[in-house]
TIKOL-823694 format. One line per 5 residues: number of its first residue (from 1); their letters; for each residue x, y, z of N, C-alpha, C. Coordinates in pm, whole numbers. Example, Ala and Ser with C-alpha at 12.3 -4.5 7.8 and 13.67 -1.06 7.14 Angstrom:
<sites>
1) as) 1319/-569/780/1230/-450/780/1320/-330/780  1285/-225/708/1367/-106/714/1290/3/787
</sites>
This chain:
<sites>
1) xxxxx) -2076/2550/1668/-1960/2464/1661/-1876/2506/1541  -1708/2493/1550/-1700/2549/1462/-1617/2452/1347  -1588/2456/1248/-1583/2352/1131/-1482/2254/1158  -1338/2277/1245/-1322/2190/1331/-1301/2105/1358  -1442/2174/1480/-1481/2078/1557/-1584/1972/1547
6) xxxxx) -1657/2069/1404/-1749/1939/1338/-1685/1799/1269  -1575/1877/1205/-1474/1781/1151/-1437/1662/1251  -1410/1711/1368/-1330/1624/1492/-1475/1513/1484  -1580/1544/1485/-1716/1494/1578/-1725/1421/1450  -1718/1466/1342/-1755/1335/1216/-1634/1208/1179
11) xxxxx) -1530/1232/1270/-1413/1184/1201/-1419/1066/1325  -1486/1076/1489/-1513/996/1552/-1620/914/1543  -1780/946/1465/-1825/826/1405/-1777/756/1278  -1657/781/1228/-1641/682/1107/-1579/561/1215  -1596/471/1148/-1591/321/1199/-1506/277/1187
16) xxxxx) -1413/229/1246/-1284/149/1234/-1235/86/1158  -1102/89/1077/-1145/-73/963/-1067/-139/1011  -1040/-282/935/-895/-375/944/-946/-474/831  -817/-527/864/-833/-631/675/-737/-783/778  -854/-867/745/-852/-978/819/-820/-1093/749
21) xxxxx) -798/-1233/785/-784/-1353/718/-816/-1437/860  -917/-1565/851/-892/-1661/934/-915/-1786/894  -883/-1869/977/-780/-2008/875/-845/-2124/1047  -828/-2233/982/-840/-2387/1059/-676/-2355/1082  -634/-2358/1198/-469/-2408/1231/-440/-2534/1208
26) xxxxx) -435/-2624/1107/-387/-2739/1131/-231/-2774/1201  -155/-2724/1207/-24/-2760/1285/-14/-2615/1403  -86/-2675/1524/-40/-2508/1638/86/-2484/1671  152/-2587/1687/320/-2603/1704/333/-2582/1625  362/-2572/1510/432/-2542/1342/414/-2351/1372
31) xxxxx) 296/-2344/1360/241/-2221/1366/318/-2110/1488  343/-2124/1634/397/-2082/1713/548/-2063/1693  596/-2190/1598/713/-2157/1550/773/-2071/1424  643/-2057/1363/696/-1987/1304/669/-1843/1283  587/-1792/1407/566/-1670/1472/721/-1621/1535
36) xxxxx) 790/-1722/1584/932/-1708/1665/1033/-1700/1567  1022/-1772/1399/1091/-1741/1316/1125/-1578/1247  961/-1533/1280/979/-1440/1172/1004/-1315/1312  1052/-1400/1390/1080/-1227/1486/949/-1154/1557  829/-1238/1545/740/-1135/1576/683/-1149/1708
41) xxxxx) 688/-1018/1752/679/-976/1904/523/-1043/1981  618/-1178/2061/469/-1192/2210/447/-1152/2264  295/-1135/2250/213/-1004/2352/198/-1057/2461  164/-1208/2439/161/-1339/2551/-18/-1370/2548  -63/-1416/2630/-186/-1503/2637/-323/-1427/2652
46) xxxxx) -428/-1409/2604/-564/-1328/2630/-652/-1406/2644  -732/-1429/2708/-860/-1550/2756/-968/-1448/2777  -1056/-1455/2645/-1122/-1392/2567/-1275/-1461/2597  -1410/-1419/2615/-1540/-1446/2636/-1584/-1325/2513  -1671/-1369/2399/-1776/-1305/2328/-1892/-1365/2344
51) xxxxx) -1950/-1272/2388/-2133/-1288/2434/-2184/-1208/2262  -2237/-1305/2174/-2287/-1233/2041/-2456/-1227/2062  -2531/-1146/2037/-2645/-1055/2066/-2681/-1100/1934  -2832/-1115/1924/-2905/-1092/1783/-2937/-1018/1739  -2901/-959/1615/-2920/-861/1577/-2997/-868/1384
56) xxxxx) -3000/-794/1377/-3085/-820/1206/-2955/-753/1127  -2893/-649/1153/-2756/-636/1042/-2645/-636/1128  -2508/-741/1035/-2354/-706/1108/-2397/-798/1229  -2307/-795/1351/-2280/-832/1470/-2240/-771/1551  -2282/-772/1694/-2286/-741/1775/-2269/-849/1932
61) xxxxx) -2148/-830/1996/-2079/-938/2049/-1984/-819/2166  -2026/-833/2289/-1995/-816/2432/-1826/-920/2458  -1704/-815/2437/-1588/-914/2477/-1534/-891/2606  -1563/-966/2646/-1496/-989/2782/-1319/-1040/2839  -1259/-980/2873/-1115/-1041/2881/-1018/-1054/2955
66) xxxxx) -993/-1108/3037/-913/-1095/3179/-845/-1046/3175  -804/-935/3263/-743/-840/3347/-748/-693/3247  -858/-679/3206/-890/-611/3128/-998/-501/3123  -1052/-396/3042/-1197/-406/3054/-1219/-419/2924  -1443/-466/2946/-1454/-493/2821/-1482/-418/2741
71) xxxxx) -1508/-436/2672/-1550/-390/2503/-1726/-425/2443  -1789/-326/2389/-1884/-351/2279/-1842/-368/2168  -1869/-464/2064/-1837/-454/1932/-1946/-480/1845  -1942/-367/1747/-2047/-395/1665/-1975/-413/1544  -1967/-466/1482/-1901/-468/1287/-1946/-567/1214
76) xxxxx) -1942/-526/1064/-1996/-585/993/-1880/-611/872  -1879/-736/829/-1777/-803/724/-1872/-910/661  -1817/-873/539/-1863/-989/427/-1796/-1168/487  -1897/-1219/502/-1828/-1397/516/-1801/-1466/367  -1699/-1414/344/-1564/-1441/243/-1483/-1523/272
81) xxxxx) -1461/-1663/189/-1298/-1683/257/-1162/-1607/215  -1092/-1613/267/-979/-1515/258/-920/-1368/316  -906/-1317/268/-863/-1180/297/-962/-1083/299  -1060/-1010/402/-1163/-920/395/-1138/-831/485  -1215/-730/408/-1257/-595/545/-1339/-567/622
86) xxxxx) -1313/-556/744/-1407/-544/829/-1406/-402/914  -1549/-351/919/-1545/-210/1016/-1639/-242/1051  -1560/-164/1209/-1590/-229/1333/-1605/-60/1459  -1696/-60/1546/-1686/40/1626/-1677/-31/1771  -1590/-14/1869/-1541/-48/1956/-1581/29/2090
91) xxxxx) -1616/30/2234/-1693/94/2284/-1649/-1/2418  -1584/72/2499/-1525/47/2639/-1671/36/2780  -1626/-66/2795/-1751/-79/2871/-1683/-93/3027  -1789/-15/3138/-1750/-72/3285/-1822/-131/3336  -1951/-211/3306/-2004/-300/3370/-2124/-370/3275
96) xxxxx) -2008/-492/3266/-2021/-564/3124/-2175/-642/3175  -2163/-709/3304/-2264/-741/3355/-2396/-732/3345  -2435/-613/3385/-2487/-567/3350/-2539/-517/3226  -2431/-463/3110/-2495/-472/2973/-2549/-570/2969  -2449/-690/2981/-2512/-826/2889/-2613/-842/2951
101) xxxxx) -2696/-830/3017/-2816/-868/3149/-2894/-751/3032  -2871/-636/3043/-2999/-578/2932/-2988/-581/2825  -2910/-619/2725/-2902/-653/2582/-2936/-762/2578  -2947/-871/2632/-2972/-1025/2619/-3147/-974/2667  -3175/-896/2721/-3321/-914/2778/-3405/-873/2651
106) xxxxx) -3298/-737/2547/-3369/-698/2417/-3374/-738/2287  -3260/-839/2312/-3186/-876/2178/-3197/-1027/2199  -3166/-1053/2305/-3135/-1218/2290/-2981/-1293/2276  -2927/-1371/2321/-2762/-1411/2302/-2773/-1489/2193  -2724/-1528/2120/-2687/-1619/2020/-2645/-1698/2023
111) xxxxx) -2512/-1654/2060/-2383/-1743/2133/-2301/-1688/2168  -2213/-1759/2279/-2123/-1744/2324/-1978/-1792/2319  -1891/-1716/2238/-1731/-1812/2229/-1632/-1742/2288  -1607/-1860/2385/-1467/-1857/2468/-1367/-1938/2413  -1249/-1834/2430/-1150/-1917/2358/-975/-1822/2417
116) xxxxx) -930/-1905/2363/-740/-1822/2442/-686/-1801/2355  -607/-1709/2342/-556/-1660/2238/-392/-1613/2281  -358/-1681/2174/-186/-1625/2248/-189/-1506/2094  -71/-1411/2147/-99/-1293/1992/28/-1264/1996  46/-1270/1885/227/-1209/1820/147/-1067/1755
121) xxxxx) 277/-990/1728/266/-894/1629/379/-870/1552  323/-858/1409/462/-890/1309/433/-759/1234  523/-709/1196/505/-573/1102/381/-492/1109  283/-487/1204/141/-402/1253/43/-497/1200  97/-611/1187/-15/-696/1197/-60/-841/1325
126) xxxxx) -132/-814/1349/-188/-892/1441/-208/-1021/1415  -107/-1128/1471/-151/-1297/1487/-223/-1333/1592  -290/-1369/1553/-397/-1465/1647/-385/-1604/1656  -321/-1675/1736/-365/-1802/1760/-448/-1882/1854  -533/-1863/1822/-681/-1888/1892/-676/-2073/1879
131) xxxxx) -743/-2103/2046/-791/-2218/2059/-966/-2160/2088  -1051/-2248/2051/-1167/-2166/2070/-1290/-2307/2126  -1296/-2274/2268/-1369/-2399/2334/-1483/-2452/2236  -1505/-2605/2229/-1594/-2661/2126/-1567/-2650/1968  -1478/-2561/1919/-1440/-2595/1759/-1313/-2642/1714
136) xxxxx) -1223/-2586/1857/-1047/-2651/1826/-949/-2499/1749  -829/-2521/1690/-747/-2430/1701/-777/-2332/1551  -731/-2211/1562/-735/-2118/1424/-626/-2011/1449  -617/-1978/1315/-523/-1865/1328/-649/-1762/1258  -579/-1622/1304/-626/-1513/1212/-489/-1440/1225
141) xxxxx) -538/-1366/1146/-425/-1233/1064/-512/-1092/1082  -478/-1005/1150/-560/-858/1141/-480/-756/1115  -474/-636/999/-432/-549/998/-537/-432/1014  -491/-332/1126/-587/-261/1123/-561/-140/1077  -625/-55/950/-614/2/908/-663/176/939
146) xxxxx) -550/300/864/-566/422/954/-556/530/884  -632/603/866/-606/733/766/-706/692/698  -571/742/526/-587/640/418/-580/523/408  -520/431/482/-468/311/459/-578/236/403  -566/175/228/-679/112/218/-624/-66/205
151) xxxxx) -722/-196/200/-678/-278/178/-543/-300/147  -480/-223/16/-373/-261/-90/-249/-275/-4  -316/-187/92/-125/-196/161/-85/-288/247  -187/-372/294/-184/-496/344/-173/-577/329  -217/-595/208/-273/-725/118/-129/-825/80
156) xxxxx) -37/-761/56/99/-826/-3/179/-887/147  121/-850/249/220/-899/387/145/-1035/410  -23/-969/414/-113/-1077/454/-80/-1211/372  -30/-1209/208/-40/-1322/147/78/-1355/169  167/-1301/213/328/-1362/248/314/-1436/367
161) xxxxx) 201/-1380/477/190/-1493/619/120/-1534/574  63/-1567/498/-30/-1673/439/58/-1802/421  178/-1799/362/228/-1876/316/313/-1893/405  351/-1863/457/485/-1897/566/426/-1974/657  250/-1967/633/187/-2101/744/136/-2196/741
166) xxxxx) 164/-2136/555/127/-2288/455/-66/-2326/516  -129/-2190/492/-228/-2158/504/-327/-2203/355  -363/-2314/315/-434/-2331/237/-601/-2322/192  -636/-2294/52/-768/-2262/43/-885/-2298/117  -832/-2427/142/-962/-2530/246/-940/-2525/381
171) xxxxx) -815/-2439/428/-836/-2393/594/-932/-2233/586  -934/-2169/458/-1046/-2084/498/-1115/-2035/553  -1163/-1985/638/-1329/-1946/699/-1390/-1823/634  -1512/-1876/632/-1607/-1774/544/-1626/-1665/655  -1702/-1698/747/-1777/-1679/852/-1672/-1602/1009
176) xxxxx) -1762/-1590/1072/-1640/-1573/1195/-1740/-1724/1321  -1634/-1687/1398/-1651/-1816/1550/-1796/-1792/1574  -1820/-1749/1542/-1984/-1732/1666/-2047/-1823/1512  -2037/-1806/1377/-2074/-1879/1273/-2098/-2029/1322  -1951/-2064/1320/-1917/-2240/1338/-1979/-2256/1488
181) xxxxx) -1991/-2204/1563/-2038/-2267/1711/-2205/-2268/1655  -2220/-2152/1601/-2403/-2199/1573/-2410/-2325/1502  -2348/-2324/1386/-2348/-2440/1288/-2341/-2607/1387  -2270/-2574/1440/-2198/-2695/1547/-2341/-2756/1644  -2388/-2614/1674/-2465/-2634/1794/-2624/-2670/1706
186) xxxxx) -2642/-2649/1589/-2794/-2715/1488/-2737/-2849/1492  -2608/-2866/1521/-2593/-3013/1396/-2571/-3142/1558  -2577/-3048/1613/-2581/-3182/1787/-2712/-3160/1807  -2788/-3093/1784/-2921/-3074/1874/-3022/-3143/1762  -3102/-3255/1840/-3169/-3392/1850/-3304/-3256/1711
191) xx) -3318/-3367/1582/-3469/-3260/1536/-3574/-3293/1590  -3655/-3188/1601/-3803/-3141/1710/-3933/-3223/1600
</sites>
């Protein structure tokens, strides 16, 4: 092989990044409007299924998405509130079915979160306004990052939509969705 093409073959296992924020939506109307203020382009509606797998490091979560195909995702992010990085390897799947039928037989499901997502995009960053069945509404923020691109160059847009959504410390999330649905789902279930 020649240097390359080794180059090409090492440059496809490095792992994806992006630099994230996700938040409690307290106002979804406030929020939609002011996706329409700042100009930023509707992608329109995604109705989204993650099947999350147990795993011992990072996560691993089967997305499913109408009119679509799915996806493997494996990535791992610090549960921070605020602004973090996450890398992530992404992996096109044609018969999700079936995975999830043999990964659930080796691994086990965890949980499962369904949820709709309407998505703007504002300057290459990704809005999320997620309703997410059983926890209620959130926003996230994703920039996904390419090359060089490290955090820094994100970081100053991310804290400007931060504020334009009047996104405060205590809408936070440490964790991601599959977090709060476990949390949710210890705190209904009767102790043994």
């Amino acid at each position: 092989m020649s240097f390359e093409g080794a180059a090409r073959v090492a440059a496809v296992k490095q792992p994806r990044r992006n630099l994230e924020l996700k938040a409690v939506n307290r106002a979804p109307q406030r929020s939609l409007e002011v996706c329409e203020g700042l100009g930023a382009e509707d992608q329109g509606e995604l109705v989204q299924t993650d099947t999350y797998f147990g795993v011992p490091q990072g996560r691993l979560k089967l997305r499913e998405e109408r009119g679509t195909r799915a996806h493997l995702i494996a990535y791992e992010r610090p549960n921070l509130p605020g602004q973090r990085e996450s890398r992530y390897r992404l992996v096109e799947v044609d018969d999700p079915v079936g995975l999830r039928e043999a990964l659930s037989t080796v691994l086990g499901v965890s949980v499962v979160a369904r949820k709709t997502r309407r998505l703007f995009v504002f300057q290459g960053i990704r809005i999320h306004l997620d309703q997410v069945e059983g926890l209620g509404e959130f926003i996230e923020f994703e920039a996904v990052m390419s090359g060089d691109d490290g955090p820094g160059h994100f970081e100053p847009l991310l804290t400007n939509l931060r504020r334009s959504f009047d996104i405060r410390e205590e809408d936070l999330l440490r964790g991601s969705y599959s977090d709060l649905l476990l949390a949710a789902t210890a705190r209904s279930s009767p102790p043994r």
